[in-house]
BABAVEX-214392 format. One record per residue (C-alpha): x, y, z. Coordinates in steps of 0.05 Angstrom, whole numbers, padded with zeros to 5 digits, always signed. Layout:
XYZ/...
END
This chain:
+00000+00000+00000/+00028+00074-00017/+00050+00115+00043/-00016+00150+00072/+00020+00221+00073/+00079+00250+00019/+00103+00313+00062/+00113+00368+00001/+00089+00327-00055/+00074+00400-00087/+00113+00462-00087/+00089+00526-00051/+00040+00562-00063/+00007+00501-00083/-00031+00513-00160/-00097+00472-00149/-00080+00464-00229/-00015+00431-00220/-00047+00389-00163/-00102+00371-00230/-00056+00357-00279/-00007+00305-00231/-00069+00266-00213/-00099+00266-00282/-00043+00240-00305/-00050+00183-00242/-00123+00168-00258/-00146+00218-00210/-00210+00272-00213/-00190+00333-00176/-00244+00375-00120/-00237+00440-00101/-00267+00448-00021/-00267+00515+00017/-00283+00489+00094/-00293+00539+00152/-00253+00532+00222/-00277+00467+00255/-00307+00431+00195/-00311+00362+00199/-00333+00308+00161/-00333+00245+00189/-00344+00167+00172/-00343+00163+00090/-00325+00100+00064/-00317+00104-00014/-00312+00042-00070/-00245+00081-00101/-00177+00101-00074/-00180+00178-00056/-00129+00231-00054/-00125+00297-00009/-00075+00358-00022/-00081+00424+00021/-00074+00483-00021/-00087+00531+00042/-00092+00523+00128/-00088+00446+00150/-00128+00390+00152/-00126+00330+00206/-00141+00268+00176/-00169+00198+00207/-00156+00135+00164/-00178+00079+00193/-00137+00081+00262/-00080+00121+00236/-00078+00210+00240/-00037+00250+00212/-00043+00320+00201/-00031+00356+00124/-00018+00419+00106/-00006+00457+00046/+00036+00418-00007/+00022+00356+00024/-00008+00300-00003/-00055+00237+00029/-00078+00166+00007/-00140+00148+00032/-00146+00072-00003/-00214+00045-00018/-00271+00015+00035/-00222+00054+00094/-00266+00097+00132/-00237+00162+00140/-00250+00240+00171/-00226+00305+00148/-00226+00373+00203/-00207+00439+00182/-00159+00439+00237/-00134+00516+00215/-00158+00575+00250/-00179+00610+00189/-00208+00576+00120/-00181+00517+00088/-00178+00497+00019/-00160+00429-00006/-00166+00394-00064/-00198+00318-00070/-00196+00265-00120/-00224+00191-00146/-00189+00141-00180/
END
């Protein structure tokens, strides 16, 4: 299984279309989501393997038992059928970027 977090996968400041264009050419959509302080979402399971980048603020991120927190640049695995929670973890807005395989 890939590592669950790359540390600076992306150069700063991260360009959501950069971020697009790496994980097109991976098989990979690519989200935009703009999340308030405190934002969670919690408990999605999806049928495809799912990658997170933080273009702005930081992100904590639950996969299965494992945490980590990501911040701008960085990039997370989330692989298929693993529940998994996102929380805007910053004290202003976060942005982030998610995709499908």
């Amino acid at each position: 299984m890939p590592e669950m977090v790359i540390p600076a996968k992306f150069a700063l400041p991260v360009s959501q279309e950069e971020v697009a264009q790496s994980w097109k050419e991976r098989g990979y959509s690519c989200h935009l989501f703009t999340d308030p302080p405190g934002q969670e979402w919690n408990g999605f399971v999806h049928r495809t393997n799912e990658l997170v980048t933080v273009l702005e603020g930081a992100l904590e991120l639950t996969i299965g038992e494992e945490s980590c927190i990501a911040g701008p640049g960085d990039e997370v695995f989330i692989p298929r059928d693993a529940v998994h929670s996102v929380k805007n973890i910053h004290a202003g807005t976060t942005q982030w970027v998610f995709g499908y395989d």
